[in-house]
C-alpha positions, 0 to 999 in steps of 0.5 A, spaced: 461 898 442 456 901 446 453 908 448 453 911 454 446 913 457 446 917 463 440 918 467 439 921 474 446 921 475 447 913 473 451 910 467 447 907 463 451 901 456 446 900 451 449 896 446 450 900 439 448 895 435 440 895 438 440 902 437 442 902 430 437 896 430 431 899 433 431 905 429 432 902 423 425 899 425 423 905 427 424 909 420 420 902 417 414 904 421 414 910 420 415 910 412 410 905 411 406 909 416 408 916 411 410 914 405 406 909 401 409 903 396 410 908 389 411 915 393 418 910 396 418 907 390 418 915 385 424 918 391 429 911 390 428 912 383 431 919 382 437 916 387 437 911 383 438 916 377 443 919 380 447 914 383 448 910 376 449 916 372 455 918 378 457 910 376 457 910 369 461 917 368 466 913 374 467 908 369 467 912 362 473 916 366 477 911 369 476 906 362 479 912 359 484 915 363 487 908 365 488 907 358 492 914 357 496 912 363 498 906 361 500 907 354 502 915 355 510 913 355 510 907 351 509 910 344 502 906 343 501 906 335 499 901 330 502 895 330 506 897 337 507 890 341 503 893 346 497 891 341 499 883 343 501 884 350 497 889 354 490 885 352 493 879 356 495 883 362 489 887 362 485 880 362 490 877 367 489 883 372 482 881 371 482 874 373 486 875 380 482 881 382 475 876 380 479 870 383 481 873 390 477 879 391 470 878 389 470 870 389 464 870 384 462 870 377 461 877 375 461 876 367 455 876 363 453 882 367 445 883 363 444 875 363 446 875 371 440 881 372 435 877 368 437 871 372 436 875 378 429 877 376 427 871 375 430 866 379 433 869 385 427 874 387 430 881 384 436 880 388 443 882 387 450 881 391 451 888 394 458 887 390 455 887 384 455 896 386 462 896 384 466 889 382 463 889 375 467 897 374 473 895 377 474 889 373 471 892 366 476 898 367 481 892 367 479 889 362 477 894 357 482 900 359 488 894 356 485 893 350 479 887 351 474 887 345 468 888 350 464 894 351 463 897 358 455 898 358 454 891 360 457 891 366 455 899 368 448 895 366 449 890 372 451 896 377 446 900 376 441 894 377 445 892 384 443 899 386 437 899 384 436 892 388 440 893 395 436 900 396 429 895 394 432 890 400 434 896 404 427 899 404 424 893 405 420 893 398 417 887 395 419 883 389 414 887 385 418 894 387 425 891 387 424 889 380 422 895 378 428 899 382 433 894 378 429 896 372 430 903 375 438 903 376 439 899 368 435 905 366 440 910 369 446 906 367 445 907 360 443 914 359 448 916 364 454 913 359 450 914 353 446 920 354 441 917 352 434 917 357 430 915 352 433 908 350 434 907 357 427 907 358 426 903 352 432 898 354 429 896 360 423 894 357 425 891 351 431 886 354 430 887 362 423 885 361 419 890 366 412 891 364 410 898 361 403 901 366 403 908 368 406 906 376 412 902 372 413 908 367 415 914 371 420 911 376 423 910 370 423 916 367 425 920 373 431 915 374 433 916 366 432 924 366 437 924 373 442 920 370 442 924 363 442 930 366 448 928 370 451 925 365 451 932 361 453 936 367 460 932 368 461 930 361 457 935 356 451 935 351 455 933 345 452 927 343 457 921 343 458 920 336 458 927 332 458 927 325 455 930 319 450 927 315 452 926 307 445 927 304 439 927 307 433 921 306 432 920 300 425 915 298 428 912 294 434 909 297 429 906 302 429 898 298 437 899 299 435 900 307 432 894 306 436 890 303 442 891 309 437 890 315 437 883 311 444 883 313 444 885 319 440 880 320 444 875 318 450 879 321 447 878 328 447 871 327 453 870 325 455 874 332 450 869 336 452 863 334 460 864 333 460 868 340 456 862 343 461 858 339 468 860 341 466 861 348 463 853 350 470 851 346 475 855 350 471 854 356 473 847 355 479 848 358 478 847 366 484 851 368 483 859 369 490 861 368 491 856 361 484 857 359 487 865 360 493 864 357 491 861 349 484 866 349 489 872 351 495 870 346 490 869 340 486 875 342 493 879 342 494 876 335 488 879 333 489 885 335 496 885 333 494 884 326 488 889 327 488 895 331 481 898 330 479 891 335 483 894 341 478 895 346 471 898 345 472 900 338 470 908 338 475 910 335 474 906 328 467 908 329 467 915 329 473 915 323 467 911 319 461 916 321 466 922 318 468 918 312 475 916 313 473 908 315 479 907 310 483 908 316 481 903 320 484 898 315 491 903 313 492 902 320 492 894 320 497 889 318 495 890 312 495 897 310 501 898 307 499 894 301 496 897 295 489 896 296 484 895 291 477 896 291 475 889 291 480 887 297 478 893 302 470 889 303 475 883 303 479 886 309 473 889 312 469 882 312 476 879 316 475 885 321 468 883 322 469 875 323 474 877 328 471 882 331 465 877 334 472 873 336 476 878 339 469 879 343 468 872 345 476 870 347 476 876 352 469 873 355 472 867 355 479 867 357 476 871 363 476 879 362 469 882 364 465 886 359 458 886 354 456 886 348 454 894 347 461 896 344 462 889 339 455 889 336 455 897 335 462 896 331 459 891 328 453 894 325 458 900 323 462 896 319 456 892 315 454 899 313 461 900 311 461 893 308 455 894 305 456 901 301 463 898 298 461 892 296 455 895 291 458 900 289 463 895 286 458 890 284 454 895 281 456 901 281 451 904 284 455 910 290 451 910 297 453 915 302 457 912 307 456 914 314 448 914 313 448 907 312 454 906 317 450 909 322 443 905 320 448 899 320 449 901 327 441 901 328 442 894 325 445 889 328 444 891 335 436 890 334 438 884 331 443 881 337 440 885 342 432 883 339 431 889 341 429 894 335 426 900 340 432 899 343 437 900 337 433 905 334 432 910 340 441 909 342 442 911 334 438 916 334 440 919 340 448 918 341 448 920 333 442 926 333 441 922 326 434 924 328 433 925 320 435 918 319 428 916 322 424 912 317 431 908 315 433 906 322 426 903 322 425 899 317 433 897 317 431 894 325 425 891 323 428 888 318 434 885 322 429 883 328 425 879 324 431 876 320 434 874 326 428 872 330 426 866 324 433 863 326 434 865 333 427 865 338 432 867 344 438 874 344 445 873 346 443 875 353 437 871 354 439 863 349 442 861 355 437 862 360 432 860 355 436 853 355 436 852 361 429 855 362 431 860 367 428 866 363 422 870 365 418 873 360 412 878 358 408 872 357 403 872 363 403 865 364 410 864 363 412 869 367 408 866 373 411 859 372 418 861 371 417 864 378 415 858 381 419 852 383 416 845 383 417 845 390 412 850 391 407 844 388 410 839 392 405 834 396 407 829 401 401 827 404 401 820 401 402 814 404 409 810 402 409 803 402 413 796 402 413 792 395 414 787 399 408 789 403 401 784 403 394 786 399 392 786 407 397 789 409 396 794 403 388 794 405 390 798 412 394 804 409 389 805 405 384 805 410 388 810 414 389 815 406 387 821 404 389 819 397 389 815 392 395 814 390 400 809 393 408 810 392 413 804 393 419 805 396 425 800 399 428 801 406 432 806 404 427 811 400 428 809 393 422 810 389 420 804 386 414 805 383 406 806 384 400 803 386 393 807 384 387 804 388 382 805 381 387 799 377 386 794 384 379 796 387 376 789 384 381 786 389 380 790 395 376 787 398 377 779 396 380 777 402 383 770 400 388 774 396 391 778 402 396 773 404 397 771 397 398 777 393 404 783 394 405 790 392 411 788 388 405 785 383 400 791 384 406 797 383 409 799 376 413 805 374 410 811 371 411 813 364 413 820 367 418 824 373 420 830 375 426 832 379 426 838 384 431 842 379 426 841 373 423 848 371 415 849 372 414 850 365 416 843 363 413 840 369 407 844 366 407 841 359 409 833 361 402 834 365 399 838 358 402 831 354 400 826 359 393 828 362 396 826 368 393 829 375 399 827 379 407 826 377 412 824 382 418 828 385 424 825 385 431 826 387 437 822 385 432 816 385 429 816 392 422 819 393 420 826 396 412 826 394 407 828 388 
């Protein structure tokens, strides 16, 4: 394909691509000519903004208008059968759509953004803009117990990051676009700019300064003023506060943030648990088939786990929570006081499950949606469970609400975060003082037993995670291959003491490693451990290097993380630890 220059007369083919190529070189020079680093970086915010806002609205309608579509002419109901089959499906649709068409793992869409910022220099797949809001809205709109905030998280991180690659910005630039793009995702499908903010800097990590803070602002108001535009300023969930505050309800506040503590790790560890158990199961389509079916049971038994369970919650928020057990298996038996917390408890310890099943068994979704249920039912839980121990009466959607607060603080470690998105998808602004001490508490609860959040244990383990930590961020950015030096001279073991002598003659170092024929490391010579021989010379055809050699206490592989390289130098006091990959030597 070519355009066609005339020119005195004469035709001219210039090929289309070259004009395309030098025109993007030239709006380069003049935007960095015109336009410095932050002015570009505040403008692709508010595109950013706008794009991501545009993106979680898509994804809210299309999660909410495909689960009308496919339930509209099937009588849908508590206790349907569809309850059984349509999460299978919706995992199934999931897993081909994954499997033949984006042929890449797309799950766990926030560790995947943390990873990129930390490992893969803030880069995203341009596919990551779309493939996560097709395969949650399969996955979710079926009835998969996810929510749909991770992966418009992922998308609006991919946006941010391809528009950074595009424009040719930094790694320090690229990663505060991703920042930009995770902010407008969560206060365009939450209304909620002020969480946005907070998220980014509480989970994503993006350092709070001035030049940080306003891109930030500017892409969550865009994506919050879009949000509102299509979708309406009601808040997310409406309901009307019981009683207002009361000081001396504050110790009871207490006491469920201590639950919520424990709640969440519970939600972590059984989460993490049942995921690595289903994940042993090798073939997709089996592995699909035993997490769907068991799902399916759950949800069969109990509606309120289908899908991202705002439904039930608002039934909570509104003091009709009784309904979401009545619409249960369970809920034609004549149920006691004591027996609803018992039902509740059940819910609770499936919901983790249901969420982890879908995950595993290969639907795409996040955390957000179970971790908000979840709260919601540890404030319920919590009321009844007090009134019928002691018969002391809380009001309900309060501690529902706090209970919200909760247990996202403690499985997100993110306390702003839990208290800012209550606050805002509420407007339980007045509730203030109890959704601060209540995340607090969860916070600190969890944090003893738990260093790491469900987004960010994995990465951790394998020493993936960058963090605020100055140091520790620096190191988790480098690789070892960074460091590595190979001006050292090899030699033979079964090299003479003569022989030995000249290479060293001809170093820079002092350090000596012994390798075969073939490159495999076999130990090292030190010149400080042999300097009272050098020089004897009726020991130069009598002693080898094999005598002199012998293996360090210590290795390190191309593949180990810098700050393990870094603590095995703090350990040992070493100066230098050779590298070694699958046994052959690649230098110091």
């Amino acid at each position: 394909m070519s355009d066609v220059l005339k020119l005195y007369g004469l035709s001219i083919r210039i090929p289309l691509r070259v004009n395309v190529l030098q025109f993007r070189d030239s709006l380069q020079k003049w935007r960095l000519k015109k336009i410095s680093d932050r002015r570009l970086v505040n403008i692709l915010g508010v595109i950013i903004g706008f794009l991501s806002g545009l993106s979680a609205i898509i994804l809210k309608n299309t999660v909410y208008y495909t689960h009308a579509f496919i339930t509209s002419d099937f009588g849908f109901g508590s206790n349907s059968f569809l309850l059984f089959f349509l999460p299978l499906i919706g995992i199934l649709l999931t897993v081909l759509f994954i499997r033949y068409f984006i042929k890449d793992d797309i799950s766990h869409g926030i560790s995947k953004v943390l990873y990129a910022i930390s490992r893969n220099s803030s880069l995203l797949k341009p596919h990551n803009t779309f493939s996560s809001m097709i395969a949650s809205t399969l996955t979710i709109a079926f009835g998969g117990s996810v929510g749909a905030e991770a992966p418009i998280v992922l998308t609006g991180a991919s946006i941010g990051s391809n528009l950074g690659r595009i424009a040719k910005v930094s790694y320090k630039h690229r990663t505060l676009l991703i920042g930009c793009g995770a902010a407008g995702a969560i206060a365009g499908i939450f209304k909620a700019p002020i969480a946005g903010i907070v998220f980014t800097i509480e989970v994503i990590m993006i350092d709070l300064t001035m030049a940080t803070l306003i891109p930030l602002l500017l892409s969550a108001i865009t994506a919050s003023v879009i949000s509102f535009f299509f979708l309406g300023d009601e808040v997310l969930f409406s309901f009307t506060l019981e009683s207002s505050f009361e000081l001396s309800r504050l110790p009871f506040y207490a006491i469920l943030g201590l639950f919520c503590g424990f709640v969440s790790l519970y939600f972590i560890r059984a989460s993490d648990y049942t995921e690595s158990k289903l994940k042993r199961i090798s073939n997709p389509f089996h592995r699909l088939l035993v997490g769907g079916v068991i799902l399916g049971v759950f949800i069969y038994i109990f509606p309120s786990l289908y899908g991202e369970g705002y439904d039930a919650l608002m039934l909570m928020l509104n003091g009709h929570g009784t309904e979401g057990v009545n619409q249960s298996l369970f809920g034609n038996l004549q149920m006691s006081s004591f027996m609803f917390p018992v039902i509740l408890l059940i819910i609770m310890l499936t919901k983790v499950i249901a969420m982890a099943l879908t995950n595993a068994a290969g639907g795409i979704g996040g955390v957000f949606a179970p971790s908000l249920f979840m709260g919601g039912l540890s404030g319920l839980f919590f009321t009844r469970t007090l009134d019928l121990l002691t018969g002391i009466r809380m009001p309900e959607n309060n501690f529902v609400l706090v209970g919200m607060a909760g247990v996202m603080a403690g499985v997100m470690h993110a306390p702003l975060t839990a208290i800012f998105l209550i606050a805002e998808i509420t407007g339980g602004y007045q509730l203030l003082t109890p959704l601060m001490l209540t995340s607090a508490i969860s916070f600190i609860t969890i944090q003893y037993f738990e260093p790491h959040s469900i987004y960010t244990k994995k990465l951790a383990e394998r020493g993936e995670l960058i963090t605020h930590h100055k140091d520790k961020a620096v190191l988790s950015m480098m690789k070892v291959t960074d460091l590595l030096e190979t001006n050292f001279k090899t030699v033979s073991p079964d090299a003479t003491l003569g022989d030995f002598v000249k290479i060293v003659a001809s170093s820079e170092r002092n350090v000596f490693p012994v390798v075969d024929h073939e490159n495999n490391f076999l130990g090292v010579v030190f010149i400080n451990d042999i300097r009272h021989i050098l020089f004897q010379q009726e020991l130069y055809n009598k002693i080898f290097v094999r005598d002199l050699m012998f293996m360090p206490d210590v290795r390190v592989s191309p593949n180990d993380t810098m700050e393990d390289v870094a603590k095995l130098f703090q350990q040992t006091a070493h100066y230098n630890i050779p590298v070694i990959k699958d046994g052959k030597y690649i230098g110091f």
